[in-house]
C-alpha positions in Angstrom: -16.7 81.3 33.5 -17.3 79.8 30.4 -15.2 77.3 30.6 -16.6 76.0 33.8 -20.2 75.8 32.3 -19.0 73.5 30.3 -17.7 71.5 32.2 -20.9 71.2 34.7 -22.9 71.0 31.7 -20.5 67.5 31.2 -20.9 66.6 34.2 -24.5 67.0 34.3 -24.7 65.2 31.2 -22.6 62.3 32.6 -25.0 62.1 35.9 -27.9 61.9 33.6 -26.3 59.1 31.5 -25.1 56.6 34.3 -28.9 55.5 35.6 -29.9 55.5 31.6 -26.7 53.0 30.6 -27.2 51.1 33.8 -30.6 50.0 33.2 -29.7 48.3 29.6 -29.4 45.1 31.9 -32.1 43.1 31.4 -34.4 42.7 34.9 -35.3 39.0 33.3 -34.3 36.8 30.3 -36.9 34.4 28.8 -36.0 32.2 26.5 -38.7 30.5 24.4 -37.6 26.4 24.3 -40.0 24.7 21.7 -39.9 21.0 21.8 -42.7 18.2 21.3 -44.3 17.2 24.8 -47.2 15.0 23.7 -47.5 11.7 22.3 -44.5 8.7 21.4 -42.4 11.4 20.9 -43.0 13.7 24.3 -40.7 11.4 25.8 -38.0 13.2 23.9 -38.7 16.7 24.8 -39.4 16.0 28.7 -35.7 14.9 28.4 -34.6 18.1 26.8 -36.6 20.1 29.6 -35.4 18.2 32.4 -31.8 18.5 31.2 -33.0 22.3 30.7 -33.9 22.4 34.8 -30.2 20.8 35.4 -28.8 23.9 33.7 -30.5 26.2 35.4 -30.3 24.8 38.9 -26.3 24.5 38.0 -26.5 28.6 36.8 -28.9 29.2 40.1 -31.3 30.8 37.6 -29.6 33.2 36.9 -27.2 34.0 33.7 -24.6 37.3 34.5 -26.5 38.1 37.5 -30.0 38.2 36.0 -33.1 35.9 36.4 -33.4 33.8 33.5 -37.3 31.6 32.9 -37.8 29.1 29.8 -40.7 29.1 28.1 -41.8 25.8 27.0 -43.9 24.7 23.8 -45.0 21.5 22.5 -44.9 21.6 19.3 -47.3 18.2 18.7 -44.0 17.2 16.4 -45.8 19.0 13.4 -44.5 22.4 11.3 -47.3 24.0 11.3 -47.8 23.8 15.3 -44.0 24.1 15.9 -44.1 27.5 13.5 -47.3 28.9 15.7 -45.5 28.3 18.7 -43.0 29.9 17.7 -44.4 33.3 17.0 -46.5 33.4 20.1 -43.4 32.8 22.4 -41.7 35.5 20.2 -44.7 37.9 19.7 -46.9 37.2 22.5 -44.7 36.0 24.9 -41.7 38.9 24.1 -39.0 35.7 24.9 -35.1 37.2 24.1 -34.0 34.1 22.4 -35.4 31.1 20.8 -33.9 27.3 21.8 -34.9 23.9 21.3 -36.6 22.0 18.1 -36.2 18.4 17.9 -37.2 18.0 13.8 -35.5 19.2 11.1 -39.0 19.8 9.4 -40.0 22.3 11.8 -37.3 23.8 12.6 -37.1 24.5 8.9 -41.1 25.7 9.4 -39.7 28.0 12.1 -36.7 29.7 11.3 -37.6 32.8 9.4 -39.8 33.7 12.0 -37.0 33.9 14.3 -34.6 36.0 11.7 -37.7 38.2 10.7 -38.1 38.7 14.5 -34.4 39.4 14.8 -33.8 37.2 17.9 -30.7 34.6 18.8 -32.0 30.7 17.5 -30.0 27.9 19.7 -30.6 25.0 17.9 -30.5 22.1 20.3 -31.3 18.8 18.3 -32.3 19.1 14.4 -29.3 19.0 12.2 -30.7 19.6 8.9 -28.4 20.2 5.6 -30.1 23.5 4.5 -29.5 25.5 7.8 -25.8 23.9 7.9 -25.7 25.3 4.4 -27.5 27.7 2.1 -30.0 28.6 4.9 -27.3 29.4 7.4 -27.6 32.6 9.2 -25.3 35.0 11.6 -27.8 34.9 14.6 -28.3 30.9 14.3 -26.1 28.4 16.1 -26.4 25.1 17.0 -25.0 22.6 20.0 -25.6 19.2 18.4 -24.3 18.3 15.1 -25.3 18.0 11.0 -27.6 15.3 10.7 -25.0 13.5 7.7 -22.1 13.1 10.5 -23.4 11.0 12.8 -24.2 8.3 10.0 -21.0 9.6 8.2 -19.2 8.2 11.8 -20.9 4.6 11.3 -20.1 4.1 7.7 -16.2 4.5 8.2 -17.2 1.9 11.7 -19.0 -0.4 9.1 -15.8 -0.2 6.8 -13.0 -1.5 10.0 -15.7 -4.3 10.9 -15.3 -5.5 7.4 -19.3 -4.9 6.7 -19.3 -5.3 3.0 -23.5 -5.4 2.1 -25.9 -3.5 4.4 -29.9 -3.0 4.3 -31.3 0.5 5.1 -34.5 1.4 6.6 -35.7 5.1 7.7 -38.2 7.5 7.6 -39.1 9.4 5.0 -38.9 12.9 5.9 -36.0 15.5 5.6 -33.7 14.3 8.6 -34.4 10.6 7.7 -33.4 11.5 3.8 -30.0 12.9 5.8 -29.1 9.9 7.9 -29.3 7.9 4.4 -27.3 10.2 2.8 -24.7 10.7 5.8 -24.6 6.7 5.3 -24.1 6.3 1.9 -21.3 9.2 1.8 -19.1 6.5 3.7 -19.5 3.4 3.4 -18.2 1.5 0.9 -19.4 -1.9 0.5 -22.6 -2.8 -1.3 -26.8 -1.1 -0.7 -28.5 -4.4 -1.1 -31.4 -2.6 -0.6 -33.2 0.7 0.9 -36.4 1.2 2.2 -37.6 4.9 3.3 -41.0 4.6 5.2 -44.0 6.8 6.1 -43.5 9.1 9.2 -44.4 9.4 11.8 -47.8 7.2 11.0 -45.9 4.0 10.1 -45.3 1.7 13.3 -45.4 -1.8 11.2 -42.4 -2.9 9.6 -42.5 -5.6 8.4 -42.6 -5.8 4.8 -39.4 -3.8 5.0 -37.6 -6.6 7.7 -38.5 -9.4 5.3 -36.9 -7.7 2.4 -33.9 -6.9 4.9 -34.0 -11.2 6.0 -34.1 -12.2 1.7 -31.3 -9.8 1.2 -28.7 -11.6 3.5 -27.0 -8.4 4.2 -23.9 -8.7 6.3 -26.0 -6.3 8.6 -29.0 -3.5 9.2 -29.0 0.7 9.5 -31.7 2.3 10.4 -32.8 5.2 12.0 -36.1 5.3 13.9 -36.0 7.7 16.9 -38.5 8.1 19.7 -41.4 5.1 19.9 -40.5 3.8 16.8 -37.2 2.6 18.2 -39.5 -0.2 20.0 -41.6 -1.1 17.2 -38.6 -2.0 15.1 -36.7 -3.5 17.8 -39.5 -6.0 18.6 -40.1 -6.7 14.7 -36.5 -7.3 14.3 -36.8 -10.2 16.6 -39.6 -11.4 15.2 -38.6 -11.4 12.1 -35.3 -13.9 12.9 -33.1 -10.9 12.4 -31.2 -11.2 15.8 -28.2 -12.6 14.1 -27.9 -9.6 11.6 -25.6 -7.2 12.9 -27.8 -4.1 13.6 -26.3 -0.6 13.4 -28.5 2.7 14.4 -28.1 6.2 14.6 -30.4 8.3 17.6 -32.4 4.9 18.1 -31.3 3.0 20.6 -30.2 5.4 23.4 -31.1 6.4 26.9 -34.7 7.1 26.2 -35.8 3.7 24.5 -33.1 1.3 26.4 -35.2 1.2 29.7 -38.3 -0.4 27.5 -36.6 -2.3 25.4 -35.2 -3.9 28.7 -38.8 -4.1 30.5 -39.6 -6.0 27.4 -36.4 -8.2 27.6 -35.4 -7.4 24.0 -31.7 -8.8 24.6 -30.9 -8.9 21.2 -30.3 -4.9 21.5 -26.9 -5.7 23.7 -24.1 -5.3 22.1 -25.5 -3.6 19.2 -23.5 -0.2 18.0 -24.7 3.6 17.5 -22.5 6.4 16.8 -22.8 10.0 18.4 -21.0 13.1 19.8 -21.8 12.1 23.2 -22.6 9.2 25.7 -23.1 9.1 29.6 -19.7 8.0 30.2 -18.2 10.6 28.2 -15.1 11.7 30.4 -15.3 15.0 31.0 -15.8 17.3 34.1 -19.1 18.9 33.0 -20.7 15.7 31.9 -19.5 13.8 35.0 -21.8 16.6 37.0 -24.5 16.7 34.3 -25.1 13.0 34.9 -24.7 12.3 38.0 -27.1 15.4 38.8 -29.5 14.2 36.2 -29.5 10.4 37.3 -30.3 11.6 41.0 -33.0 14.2 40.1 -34.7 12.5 38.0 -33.5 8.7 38.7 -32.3 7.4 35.1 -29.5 8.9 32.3 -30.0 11.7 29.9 -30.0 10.8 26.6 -28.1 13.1 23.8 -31.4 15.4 23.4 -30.3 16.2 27.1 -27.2 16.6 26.7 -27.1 19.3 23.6 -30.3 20.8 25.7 -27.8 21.7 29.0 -24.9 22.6 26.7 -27.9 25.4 24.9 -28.7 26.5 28.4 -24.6 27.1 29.2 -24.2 28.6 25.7 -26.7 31.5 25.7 -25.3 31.7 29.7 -21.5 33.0 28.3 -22.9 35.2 25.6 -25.0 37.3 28.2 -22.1 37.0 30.7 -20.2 38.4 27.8 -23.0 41.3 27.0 -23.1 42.2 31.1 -26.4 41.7 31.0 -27.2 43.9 28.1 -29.4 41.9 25.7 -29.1 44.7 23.0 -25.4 44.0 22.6 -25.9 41.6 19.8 -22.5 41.5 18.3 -21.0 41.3 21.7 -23.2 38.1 22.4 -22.5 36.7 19.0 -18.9 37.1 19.2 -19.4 35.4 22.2 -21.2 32.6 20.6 -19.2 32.3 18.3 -16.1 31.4 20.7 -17.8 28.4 22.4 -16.2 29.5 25.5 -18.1 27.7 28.2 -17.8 24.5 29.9 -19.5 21.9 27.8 -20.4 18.4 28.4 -18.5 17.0 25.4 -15.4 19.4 26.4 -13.9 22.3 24.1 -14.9 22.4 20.9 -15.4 25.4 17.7 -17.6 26.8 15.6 -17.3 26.5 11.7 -18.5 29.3 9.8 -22.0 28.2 9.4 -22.1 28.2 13.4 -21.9 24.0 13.8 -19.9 22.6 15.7 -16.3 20.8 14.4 -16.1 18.2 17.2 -15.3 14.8 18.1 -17.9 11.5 17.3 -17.3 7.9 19.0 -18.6 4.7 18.2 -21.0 3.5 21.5 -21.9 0.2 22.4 -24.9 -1.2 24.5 -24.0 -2.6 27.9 -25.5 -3.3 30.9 -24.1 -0.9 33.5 -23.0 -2.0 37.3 -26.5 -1.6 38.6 -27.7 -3.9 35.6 -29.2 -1.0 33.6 -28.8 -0.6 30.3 -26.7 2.0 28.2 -24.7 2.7 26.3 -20.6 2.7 26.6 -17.7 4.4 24.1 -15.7 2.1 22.6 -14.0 4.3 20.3 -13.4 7.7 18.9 -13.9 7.5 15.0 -14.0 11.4 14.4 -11.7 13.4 15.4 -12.8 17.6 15.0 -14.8 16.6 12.3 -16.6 19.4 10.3 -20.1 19.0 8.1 -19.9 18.8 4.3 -22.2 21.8 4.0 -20.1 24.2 5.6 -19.3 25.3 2.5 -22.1 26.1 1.2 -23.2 28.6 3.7 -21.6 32.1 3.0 -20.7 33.0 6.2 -16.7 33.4 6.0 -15.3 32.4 9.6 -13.4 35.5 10.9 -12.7 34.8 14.5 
């Protein structure tokens, strides 16, 4: 008699426990996406939430079988703002994981709010050293790159062209002190000179071209992205720089090649960038991300886009992996940590500070069959390359 208590006692207990374990699945996921949506820059950010919608029309709003809304922020591309933003869409707003952030800077204003508030961060753009390194944390990840590597890629492409004296201009702010230093790690002809200029407030160049022309350098880096890129471009002209070779990192890309071909700025074909990515990239994903993205919204993505749709598909596998069940954090970090979905720049790992080890090509600016301009991979130049602050961070990579 006993006995059988017992066991309806179990049983009961088991009836009791299947409605309580069922409804761990989330009835929604909201994910907080803070970006910058106003001024020079917004141009930027509407690509990363329009590559954003691609995602989610490609999951059918939904990620393991629950309905999934972004929360977009504008940030107004200051620390302060992006750091506001931030808390509301975590406190206010109760979002289950934080994405986006263009700038280093306010990323960096951002990021212990999102560890204090012990949420998932999905870096999609900003690269910056001190979350690759020392700042590195279990529950951040990103799906672009560290800001050195990109510049890293073009300094070993300046050393096969032969380069053997280059100029430097970029901002002066913690992502532009990167690309220098990403630069400077690899090349290894001469720095006839380097010029690090006021952001984002400085739009005239040319005191720094004119030094760049009186150097005679056997060609120009800079770095200048969002409306800059134009301002510099034109200048550059201007300035009878056109036969300086001109090499860029995130400047000249899908998001400034349409105006600097309204303006007729030929001088921009055939220059060279250096990135993870381009719209030609051959891979299944990307083939369907463009072509989606070109007839939704009638031009290319840029690389913001790109890492923006691959955030989307990441955060998509680790509640797949989870069932559902937001509170199963080491099941959807495990899952983050494998990189298993289907992303536009293919397969690729984590490191142990959670960045990716991954391919980088050199890209060159064409006009396309339609007469548009883009840009085109000439070559790979990386091959599962990792970031030199990796080990720094104290993470020790165990899966």
């Amino acid at each position: 008699m006993k006995k059988t208590f017992i066991l309806g006692v179990s049983a009961l207990a088991l009836t009791l426990a299947a409605p309580q374990a069922m409804a761990e699945k989330a009835k929604e996921i909201k994910i907080g996406f803070v970006t910058t949506l106003s001024g020079g820059a917004g141009v930027i950010g509407k690509d990363m939430r329009n590559s954003v919608q691609i995602a989610l029309d490609h999951l059918g709003n939904k990620m393991g079988g629950v309905p999934v809304k972004v929360l977009f922020e504008d940030d107004h591309f200051k620390p302060e703002v992006g750091k506001q933003k931030t808390e509301k869409l975590l406190h206010k707003d109760k979002v289950d994981i934080m994405s986006g952030f263009i700038w280093s800077h306010v990323v960096l204003a951002s990021r212990n709010s999102v560890v204090k508030a012990g949420k998932f961060l999905i870096i999609s753009n900003a690269g910056t050293s001190k979350i690759a390194g020392r700042l590195c944390h279990k529950n951040i990840f990103s799906t672009s790159w560290q800001n050195d590597q990109v510049p890293m890629a073009m300094g070993e492409v300046l050393n096969k062209r032969g380069v053997k004296s280059l100029y430097i201009v970029a901002p002066n702010y913690a992502a532009g002190r990167d690309m220098v230093a990403g630069v400077e790690r690899t090349f290894k002809g001469k720095i006839l000179g380097k010029d690090l200029t006021k952001w984002p407030t400085q739009l005239d160049f040319s005191a720094e071209l004119a030094k760049a022309r009186a150097s005679k350098a056997d060609g120009v880096f800079i770095f200048y992205p969002g409306r800059a890129t134009n301002a510099f471009m034109r200048q550059y002209a201007q300035a009878g720089l056109t036969k300086t070779p001109l090499y860029s990192v995130f400047s000249v890309d899908s998001l400034s090649l349409p105006k600097l071909q309204q303006a007729k700025l030929t001088n921009v074909l055939g220059t060279y960038s250096t990135q993870f990515w381009a719209p030609d990239l051959d891979t299944p994903v990307n083939k369907k991300f463009v072509a989606d993205y070109r007839k939704k919204f009638g031009s290319y993505p840029s690389h913001y886009g790109a890492q923006s749709y691959d955030s989307i598909m990441l955060i998509d596998s680790a509640v797949r992996a989870a069932g559902g069940d937001l509170k199963k954090m080491d099941t959807m970090r495990a899952a983050f940590r494998k990189a298993d979905y289907g992303s536009v720049r293919g397969k690729y790992v984590y490191g142990n500070n959670h960045f990716p080890i991954q391919d980088f090509y050199l890209r060159k600016v064409v006009a396309d069959a339609d007469g548009k301009w883009t840009t085109k991979i000439e070559q790979k130049v990386y091959t599962n390359h990792q970031d030199v602050y990796a080990s720094k961070c104290k993470m020790k990579k165990t899966w």
